[in-house]
C-alpha positions as CSV (number, residue, x, y, z in Angstrom):
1,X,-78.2,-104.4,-37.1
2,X,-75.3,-106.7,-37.2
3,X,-76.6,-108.7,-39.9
4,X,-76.5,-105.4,-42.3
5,X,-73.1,-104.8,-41.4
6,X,-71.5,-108.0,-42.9
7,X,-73.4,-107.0,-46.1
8,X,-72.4,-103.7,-45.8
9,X,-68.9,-104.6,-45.9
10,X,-69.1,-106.7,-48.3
11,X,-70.4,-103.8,-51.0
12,X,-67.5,-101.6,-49.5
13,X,-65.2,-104.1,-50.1
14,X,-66.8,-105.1,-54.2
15,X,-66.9,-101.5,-54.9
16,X,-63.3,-100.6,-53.5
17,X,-61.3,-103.7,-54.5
18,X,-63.4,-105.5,-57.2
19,X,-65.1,-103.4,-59.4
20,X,-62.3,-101.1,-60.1
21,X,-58.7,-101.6,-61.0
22,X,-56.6,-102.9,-58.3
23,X,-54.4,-101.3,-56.2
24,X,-52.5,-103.3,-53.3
25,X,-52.2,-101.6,-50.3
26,X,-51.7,-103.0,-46.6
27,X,-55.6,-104.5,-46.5
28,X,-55.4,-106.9,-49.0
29,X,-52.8,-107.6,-51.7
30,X,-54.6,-109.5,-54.3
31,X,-57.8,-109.6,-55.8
32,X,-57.9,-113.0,-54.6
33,X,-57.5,-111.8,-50.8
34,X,-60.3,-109.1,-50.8
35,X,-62.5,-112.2,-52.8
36,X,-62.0,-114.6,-50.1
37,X,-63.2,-111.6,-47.6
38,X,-66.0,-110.8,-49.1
39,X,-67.3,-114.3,-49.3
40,X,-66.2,-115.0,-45.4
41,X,-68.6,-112.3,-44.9
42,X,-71.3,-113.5,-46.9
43,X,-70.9,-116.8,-45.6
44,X,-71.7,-114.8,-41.9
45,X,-74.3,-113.1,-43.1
46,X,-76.3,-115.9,-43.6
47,X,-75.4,-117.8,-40.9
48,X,-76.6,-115.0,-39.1
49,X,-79.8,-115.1,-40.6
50,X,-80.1,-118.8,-39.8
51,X,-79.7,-118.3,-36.2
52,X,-81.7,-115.3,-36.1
53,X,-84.6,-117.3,-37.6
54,X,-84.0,-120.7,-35.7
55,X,-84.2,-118.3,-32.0
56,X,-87.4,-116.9,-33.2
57,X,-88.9,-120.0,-34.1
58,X,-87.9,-121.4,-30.6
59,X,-89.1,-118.0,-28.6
60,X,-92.3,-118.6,-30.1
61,X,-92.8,-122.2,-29.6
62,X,-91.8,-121.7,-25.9
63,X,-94.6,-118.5,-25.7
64,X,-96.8,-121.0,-27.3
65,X,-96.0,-124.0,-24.8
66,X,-96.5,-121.7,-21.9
67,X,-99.7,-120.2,-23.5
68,X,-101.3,-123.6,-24.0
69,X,-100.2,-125.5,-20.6
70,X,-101.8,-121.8,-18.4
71,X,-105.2,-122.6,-20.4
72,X,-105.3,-126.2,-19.2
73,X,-107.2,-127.1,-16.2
74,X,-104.8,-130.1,-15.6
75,X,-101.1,-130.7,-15.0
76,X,-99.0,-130.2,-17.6
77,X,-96.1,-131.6,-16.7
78,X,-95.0,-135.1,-15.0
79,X,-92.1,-136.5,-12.4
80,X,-90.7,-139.8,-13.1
81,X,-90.9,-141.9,-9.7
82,X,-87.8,-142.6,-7.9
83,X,-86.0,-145.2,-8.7
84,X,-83.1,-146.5,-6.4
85,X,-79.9,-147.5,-8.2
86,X,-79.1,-151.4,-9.0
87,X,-76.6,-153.0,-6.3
88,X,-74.6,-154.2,-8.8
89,X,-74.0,-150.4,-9.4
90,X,-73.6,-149.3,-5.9
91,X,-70.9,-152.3,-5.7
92,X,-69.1,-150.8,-8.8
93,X,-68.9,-147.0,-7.1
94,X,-67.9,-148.4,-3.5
95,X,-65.3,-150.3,-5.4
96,X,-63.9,-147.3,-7.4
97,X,-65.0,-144.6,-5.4
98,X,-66.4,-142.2,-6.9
């Protein structure tokens, strides 16, 4: 629904400012200023259709993860072993303890 509105504004505005003679008033007082709105709106329009599209794509890979590791008979995931930290590292905190 958002995404419509930006549009929507956008044709309000071109058919109020743009495609008739110009009248300044307190919204915008040059053609130039209701321009540069309508293509700020545009420009979130778009954007909005980016995210919109780049969500869905990662909603449906994560269905699609979790779909494929609850059909496997084995583990899908693995822990990396512990690993204690370097002395030379432990020196350095104790030194400027952190």
């Amino acid at each position: 629904m958002t995404l419509l509105v930006f549009f929507a504004i956008t044709n309000t505005i071109k058919e109020k400012y743009i495609n008739q003679p110009f009248f300044a008033d307190a919204v915008f007082s040059t053609p130039a200023d209701a321009k540069h709105v309508i293509f700020n709106n545009q420009v979130d329009g778009v954007i909005i259709i980016f995210f919109m599209i780049t969500t869905t794509i990662i909603v449906l890979y994560g269905i699609r993860s979790i779909l494929l590791s609850l059909k496997s008979e084995q583990a899908t995931s693995t822990e990396v072993p512990y690993e204690p930290l370097p002395e030379v590292e432990l020196a350095r905190i104790k030194k400027e303890g952190i």
